[in-house]
PyMOL Python script that loads the backbone (N, CA, C, O; Angstrom):
from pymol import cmd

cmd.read_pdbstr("""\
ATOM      1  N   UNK A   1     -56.435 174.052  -8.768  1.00  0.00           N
ATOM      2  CA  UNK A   1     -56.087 173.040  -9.750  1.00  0.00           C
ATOM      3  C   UNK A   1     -57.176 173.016 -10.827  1.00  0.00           C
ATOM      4  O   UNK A   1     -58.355 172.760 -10.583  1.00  0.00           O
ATOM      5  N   UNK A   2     -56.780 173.250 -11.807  1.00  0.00           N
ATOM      6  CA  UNK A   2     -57.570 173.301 -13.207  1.00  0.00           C
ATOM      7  C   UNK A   2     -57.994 171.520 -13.713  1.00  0.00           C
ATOM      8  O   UNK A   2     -57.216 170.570 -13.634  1.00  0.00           O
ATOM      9  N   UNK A   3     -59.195 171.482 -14.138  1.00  0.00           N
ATOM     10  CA  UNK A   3     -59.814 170.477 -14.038  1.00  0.00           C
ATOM     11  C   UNK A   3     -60.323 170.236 -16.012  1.00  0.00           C
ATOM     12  O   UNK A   3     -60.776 171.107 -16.755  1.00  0.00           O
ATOM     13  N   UNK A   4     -60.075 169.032 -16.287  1.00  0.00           N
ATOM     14  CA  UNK A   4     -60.955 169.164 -17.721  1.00  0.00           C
ATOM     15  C   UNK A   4     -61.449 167.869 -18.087  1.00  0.00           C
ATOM     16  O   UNK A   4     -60.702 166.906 -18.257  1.00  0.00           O
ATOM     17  N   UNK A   5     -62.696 167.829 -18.211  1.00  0.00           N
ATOM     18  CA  UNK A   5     -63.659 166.985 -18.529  1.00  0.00           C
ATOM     19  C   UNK A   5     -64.248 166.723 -20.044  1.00  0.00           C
ATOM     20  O   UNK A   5     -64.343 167.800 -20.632  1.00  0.00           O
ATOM     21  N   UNK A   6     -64.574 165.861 -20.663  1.00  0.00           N
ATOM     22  CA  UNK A   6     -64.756 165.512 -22.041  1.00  0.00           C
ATOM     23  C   UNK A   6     -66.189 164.566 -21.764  1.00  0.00           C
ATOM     24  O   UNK A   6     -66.398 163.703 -20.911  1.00  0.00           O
ATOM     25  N   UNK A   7     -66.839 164.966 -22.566  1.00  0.00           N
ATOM     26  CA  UNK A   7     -68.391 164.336 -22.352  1.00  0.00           C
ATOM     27  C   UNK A   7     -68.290 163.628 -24.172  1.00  0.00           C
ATOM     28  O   UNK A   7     -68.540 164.262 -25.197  1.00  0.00           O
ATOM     29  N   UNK A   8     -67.971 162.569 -24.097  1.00  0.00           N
ATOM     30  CA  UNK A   8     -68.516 161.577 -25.232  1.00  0.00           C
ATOM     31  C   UNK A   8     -68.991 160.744 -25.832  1.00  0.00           C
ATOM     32  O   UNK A   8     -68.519 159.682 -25.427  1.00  0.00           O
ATOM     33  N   UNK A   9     -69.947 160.529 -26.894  1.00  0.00           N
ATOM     34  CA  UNK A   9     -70.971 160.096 -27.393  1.00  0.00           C
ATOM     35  C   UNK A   9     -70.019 158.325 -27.584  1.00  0.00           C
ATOM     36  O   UNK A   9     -69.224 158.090 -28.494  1.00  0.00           O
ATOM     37  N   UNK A  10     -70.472 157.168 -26.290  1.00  0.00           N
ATOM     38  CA  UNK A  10     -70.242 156.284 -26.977  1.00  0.00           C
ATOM     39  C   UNK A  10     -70.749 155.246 -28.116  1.00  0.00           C
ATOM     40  O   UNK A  10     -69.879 154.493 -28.554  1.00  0.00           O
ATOM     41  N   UNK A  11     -71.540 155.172 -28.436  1.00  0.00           N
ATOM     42  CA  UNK A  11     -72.469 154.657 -29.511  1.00  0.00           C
ATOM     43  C   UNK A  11     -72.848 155.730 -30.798  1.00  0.00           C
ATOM     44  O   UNK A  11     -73.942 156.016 -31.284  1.00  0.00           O
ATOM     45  N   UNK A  12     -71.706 156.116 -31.077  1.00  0.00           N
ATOM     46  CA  UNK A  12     -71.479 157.101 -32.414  1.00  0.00           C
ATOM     47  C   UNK A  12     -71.243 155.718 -33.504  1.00  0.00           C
ATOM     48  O   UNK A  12     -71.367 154.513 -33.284  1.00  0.00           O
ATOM     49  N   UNK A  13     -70.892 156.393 -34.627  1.00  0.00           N
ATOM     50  CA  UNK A  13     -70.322 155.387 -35.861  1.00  0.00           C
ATOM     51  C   UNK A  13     -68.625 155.223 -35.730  1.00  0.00           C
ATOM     52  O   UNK A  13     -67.917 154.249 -35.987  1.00  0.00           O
ATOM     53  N   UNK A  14     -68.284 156.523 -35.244  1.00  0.00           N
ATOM     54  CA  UNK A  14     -66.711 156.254 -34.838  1.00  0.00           C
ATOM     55  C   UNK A  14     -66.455 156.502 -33.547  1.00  0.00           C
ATOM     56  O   UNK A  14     -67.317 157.034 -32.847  1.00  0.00           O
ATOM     57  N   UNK A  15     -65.420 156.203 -33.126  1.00  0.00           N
ATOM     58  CA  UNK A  15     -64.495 156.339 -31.948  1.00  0.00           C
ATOM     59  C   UNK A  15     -64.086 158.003 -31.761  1.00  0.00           C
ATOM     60  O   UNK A  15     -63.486 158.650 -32.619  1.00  0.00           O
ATOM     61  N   UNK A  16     -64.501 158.478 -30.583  1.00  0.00           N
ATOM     62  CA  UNK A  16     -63.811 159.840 -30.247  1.00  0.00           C
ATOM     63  C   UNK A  16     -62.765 159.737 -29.759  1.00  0.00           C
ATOM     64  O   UNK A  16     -62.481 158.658 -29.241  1.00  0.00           O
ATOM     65  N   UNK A  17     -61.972 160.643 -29.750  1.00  0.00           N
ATOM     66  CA  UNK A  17     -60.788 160.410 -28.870  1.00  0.00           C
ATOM     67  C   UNK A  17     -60.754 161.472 -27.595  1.00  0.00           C
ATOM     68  O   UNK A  17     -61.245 162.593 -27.730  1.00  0.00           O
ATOM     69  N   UNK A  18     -60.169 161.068 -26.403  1.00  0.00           N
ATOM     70  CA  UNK A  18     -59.988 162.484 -25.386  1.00  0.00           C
ATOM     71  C   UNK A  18     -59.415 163.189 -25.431  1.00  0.00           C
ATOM     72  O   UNK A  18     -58.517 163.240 -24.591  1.00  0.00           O
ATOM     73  N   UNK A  19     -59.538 164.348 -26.555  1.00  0.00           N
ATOM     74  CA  UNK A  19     -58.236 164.890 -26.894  1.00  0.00           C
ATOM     75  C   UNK A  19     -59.221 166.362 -27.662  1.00  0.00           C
ATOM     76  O   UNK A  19     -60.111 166.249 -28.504  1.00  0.00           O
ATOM     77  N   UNK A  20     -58.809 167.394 -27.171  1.00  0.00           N
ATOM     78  CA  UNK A  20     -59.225 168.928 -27.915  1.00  0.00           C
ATOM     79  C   UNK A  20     -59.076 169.034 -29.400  1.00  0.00           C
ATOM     80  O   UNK A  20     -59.489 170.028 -29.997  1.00  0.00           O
ATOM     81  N   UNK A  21     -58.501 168.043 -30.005  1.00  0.00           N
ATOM     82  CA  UNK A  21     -57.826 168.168 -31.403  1.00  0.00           C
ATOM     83  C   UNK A  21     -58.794 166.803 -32.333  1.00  0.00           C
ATOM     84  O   UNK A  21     -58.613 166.417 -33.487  1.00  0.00           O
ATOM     85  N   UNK A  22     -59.875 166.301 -31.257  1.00  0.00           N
ATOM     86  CA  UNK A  22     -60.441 165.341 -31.910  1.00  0.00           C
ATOM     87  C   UNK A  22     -61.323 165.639 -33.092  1.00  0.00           C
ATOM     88  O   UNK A  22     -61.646 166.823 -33.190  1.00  0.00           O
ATOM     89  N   UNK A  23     -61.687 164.986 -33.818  1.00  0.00           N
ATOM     90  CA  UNK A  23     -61.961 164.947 -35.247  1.00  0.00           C
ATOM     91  C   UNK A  23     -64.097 165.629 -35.591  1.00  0.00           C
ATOM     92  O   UNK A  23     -64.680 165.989 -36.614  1.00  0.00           O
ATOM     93  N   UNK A  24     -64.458 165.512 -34.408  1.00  0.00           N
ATOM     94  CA  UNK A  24     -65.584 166.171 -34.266  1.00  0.00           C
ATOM     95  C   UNK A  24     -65.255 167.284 -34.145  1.00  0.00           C
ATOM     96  O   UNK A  24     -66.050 168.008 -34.744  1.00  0.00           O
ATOM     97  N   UNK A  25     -64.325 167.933 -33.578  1.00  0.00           N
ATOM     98  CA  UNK A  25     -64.285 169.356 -33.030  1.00  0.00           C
ATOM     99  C   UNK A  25     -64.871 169.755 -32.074  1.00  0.00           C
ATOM    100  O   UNK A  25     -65.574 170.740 -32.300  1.00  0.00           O
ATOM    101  N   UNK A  26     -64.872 169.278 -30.783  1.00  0.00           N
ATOM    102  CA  UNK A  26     -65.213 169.539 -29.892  1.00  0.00           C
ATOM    103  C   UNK A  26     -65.114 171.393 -29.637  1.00  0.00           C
ATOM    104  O   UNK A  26     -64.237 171.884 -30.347  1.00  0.00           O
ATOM    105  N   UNK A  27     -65.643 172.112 -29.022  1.00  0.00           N
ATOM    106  CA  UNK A  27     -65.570 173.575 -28.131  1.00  0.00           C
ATOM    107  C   UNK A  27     -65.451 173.595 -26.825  1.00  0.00           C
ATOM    108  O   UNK A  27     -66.284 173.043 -26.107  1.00  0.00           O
ATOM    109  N   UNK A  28     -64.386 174.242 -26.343  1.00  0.00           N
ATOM    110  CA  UNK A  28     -64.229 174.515 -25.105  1.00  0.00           C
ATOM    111  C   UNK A  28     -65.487 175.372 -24.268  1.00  0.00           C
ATOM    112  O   UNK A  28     -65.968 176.451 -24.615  1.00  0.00           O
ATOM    113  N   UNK A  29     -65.645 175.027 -23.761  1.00  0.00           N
ATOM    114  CA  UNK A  29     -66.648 175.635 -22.206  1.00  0.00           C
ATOM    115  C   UNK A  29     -66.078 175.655 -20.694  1.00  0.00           C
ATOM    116  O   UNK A  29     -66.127 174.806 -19.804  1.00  0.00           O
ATOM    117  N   UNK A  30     -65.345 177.352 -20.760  1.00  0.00           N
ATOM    118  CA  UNK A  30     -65.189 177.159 -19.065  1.00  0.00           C
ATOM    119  C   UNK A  30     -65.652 177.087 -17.888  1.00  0.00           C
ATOM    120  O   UNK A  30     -66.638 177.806 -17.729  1.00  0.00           O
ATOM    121  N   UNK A  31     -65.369 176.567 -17.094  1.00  0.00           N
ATOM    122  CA  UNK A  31     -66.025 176.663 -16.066  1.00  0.00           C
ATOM    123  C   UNK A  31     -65.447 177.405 -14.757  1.00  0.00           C
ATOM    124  O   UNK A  31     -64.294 177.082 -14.471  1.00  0.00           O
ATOM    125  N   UNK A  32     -66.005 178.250 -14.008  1.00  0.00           N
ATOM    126  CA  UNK A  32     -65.455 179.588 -13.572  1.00  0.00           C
ATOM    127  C   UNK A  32     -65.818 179.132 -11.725  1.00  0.00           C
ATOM    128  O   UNK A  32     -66.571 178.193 -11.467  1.00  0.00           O
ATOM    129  N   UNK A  33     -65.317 179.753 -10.905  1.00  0.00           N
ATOM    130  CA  UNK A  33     -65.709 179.648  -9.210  1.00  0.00           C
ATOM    131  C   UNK A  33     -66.455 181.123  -9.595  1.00  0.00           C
ATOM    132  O   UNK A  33     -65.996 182.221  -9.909  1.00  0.00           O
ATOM    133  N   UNK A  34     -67.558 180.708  -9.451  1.00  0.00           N
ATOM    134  CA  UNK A  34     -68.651 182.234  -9.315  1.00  0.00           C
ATOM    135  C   UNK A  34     -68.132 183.601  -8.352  1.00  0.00           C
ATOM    136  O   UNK A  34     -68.255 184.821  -8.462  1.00  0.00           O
ATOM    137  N   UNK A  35     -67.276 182.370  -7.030  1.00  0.00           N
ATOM    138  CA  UNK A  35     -66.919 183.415  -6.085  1.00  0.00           C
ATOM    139  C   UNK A  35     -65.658 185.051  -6.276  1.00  0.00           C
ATOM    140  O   UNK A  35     -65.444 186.120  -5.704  1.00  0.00           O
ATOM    141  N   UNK A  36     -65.147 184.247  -7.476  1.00  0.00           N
ATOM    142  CA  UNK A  36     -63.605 185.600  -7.553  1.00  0.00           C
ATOM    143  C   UNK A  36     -63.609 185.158  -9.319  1.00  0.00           C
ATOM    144  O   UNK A  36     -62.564 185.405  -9.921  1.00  0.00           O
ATOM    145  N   UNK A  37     -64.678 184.569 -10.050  1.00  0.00           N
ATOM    146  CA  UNK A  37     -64.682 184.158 -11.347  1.00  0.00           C
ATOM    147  C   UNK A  37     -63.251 183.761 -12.016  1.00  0.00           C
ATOM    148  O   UNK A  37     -62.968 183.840 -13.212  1.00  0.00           O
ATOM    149  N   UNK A  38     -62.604 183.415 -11.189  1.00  0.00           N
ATOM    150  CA  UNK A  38     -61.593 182.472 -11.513  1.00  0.00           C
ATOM    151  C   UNK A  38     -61.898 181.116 -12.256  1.00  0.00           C
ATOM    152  O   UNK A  38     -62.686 180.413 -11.624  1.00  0.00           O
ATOM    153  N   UNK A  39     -61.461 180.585 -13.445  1.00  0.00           N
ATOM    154  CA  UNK A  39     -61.727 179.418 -14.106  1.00  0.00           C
ATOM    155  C   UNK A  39     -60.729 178.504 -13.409  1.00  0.00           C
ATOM    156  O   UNK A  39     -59.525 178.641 -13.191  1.00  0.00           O
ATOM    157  N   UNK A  40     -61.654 177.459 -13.105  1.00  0.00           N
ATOM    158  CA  UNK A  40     -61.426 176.078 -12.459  1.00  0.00           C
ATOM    159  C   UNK A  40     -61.523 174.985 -13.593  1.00  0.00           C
ATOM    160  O   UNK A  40     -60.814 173.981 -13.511  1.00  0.00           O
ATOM    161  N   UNK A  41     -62.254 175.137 -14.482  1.00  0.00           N
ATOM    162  CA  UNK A  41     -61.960 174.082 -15.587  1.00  0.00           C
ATOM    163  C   UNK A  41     -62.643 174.268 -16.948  1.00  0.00           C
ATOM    164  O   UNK A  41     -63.281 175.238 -17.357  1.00  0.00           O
ATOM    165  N   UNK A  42     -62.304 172.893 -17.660  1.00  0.00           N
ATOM    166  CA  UNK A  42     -62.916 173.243 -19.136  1.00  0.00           C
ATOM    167  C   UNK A  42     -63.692 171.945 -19.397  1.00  0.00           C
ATOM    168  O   UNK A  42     -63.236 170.870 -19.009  1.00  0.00           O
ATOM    169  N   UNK A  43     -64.823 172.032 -20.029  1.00  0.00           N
ATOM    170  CA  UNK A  43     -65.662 171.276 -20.502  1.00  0.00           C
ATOM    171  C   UNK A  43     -65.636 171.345 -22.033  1.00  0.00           C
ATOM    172  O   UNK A  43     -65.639 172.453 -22.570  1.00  0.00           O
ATOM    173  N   UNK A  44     -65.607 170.043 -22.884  1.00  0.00           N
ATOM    174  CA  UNK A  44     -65.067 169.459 -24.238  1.00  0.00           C
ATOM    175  C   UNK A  44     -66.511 169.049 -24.075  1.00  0.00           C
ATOM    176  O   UNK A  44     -66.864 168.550 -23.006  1.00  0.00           O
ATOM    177  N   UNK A  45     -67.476 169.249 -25.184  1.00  0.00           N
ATOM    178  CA  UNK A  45     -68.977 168.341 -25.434  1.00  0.00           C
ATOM    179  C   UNK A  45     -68.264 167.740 -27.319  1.00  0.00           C
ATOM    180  O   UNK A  45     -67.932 168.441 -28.274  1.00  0.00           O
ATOM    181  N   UNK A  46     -68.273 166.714 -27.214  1.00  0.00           N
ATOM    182  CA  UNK A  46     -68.237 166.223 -28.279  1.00  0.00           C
ATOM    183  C   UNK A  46     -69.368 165.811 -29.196  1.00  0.00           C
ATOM    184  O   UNK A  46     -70.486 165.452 -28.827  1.00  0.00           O
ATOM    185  N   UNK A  47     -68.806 165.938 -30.797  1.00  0.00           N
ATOM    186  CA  UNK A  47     -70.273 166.104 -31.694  1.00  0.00           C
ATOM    187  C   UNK A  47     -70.446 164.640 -31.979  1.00  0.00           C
ATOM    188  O   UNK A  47     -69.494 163.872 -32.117  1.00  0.00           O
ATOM    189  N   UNK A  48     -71.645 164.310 -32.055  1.00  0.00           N
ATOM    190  CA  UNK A  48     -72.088 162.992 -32.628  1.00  0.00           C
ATOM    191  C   UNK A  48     -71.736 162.464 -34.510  1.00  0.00           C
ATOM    192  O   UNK A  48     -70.908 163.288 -34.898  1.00  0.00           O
ATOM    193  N   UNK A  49     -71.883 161.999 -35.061  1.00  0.00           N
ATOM    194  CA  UNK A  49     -72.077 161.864 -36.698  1.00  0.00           C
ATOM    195  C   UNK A  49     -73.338 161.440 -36.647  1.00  0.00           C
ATOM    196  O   UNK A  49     -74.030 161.535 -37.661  1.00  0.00           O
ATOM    197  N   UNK A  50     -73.950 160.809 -35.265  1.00  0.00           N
ATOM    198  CA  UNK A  50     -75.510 159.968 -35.888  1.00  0.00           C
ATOM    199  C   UNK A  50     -75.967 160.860 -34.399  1.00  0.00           C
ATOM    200  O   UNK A  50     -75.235 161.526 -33.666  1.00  0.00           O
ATOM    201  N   UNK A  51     -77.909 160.501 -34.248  1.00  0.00           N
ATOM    202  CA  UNK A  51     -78.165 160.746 -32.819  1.00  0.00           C
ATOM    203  C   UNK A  51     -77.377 159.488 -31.694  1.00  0.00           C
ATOM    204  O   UNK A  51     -77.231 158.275 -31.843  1.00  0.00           O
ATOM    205  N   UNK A  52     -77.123 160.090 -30.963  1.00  0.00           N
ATOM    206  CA  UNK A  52     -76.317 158.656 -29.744  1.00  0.00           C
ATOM    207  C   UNK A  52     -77.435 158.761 -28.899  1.00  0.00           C
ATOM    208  O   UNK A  52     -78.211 159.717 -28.903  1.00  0.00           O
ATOM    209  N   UNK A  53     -77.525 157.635 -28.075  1.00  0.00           N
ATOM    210  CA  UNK A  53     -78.277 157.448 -26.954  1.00  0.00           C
ATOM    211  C   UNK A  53     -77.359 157.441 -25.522  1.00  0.00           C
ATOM    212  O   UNK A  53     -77.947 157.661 -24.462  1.00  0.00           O
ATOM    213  N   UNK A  54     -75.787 157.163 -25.532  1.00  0.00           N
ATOM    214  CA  UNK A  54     -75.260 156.828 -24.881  1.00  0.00           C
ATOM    215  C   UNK A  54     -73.896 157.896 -24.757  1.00  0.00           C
ATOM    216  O   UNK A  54     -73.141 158.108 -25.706  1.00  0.00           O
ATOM    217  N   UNK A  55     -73.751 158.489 -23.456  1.00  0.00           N
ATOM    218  CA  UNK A  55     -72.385 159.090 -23.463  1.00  0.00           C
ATOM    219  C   UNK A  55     -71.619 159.071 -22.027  1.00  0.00           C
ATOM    220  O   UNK A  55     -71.999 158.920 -20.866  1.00  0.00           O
ATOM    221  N   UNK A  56     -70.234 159.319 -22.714  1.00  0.00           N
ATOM    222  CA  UNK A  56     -69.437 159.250 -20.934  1.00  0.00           C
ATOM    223  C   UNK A  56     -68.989 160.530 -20.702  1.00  0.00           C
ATOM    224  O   UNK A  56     -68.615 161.310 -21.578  1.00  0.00           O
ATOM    225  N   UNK A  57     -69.030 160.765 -19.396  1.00  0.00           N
ATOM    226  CA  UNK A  57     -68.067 161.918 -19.185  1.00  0.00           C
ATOM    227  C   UNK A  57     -66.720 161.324 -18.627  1.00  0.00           C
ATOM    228  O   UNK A  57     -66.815 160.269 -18.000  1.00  0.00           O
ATOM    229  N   UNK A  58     -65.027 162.093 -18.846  1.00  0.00           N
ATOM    230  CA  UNK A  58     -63.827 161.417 -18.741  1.00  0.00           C
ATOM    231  C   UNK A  58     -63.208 162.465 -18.452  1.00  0.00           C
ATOM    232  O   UNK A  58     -61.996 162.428 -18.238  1.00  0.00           O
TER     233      UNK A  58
END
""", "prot")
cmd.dss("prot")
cmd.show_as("cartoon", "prot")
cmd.util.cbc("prot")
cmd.orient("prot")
């Protein structure tokens, strides 16, 4: 089962959304089982507009 996680900056100037198409432009990062390098999931790092101090992963 393929898994996808979004790491975002809450204390930005705007609102991110959880969504690949969000307005920062997030980049995909897979994440692979080392054992048969099969991808198990994707990691979304979302961009800030200011420095944040604060983020969630979702």
């Amino acid at each position: 089962m393929r898994k996808t996680v979004h790491i975002r900056p809450i204390d930005d100037r705007v609102g991110h959304e959880e969504s690949p198409q969000c307005a920062c432009g997030p980049a995909p990062q897979e994440v692979y089982l080392q054992a048969d390098e099969r991808v198990i999931g994707t990691i979304y790092r979302h961009h800030p507009l200011v420095p944040c101090q604060e983020w969630e992963a979702s």
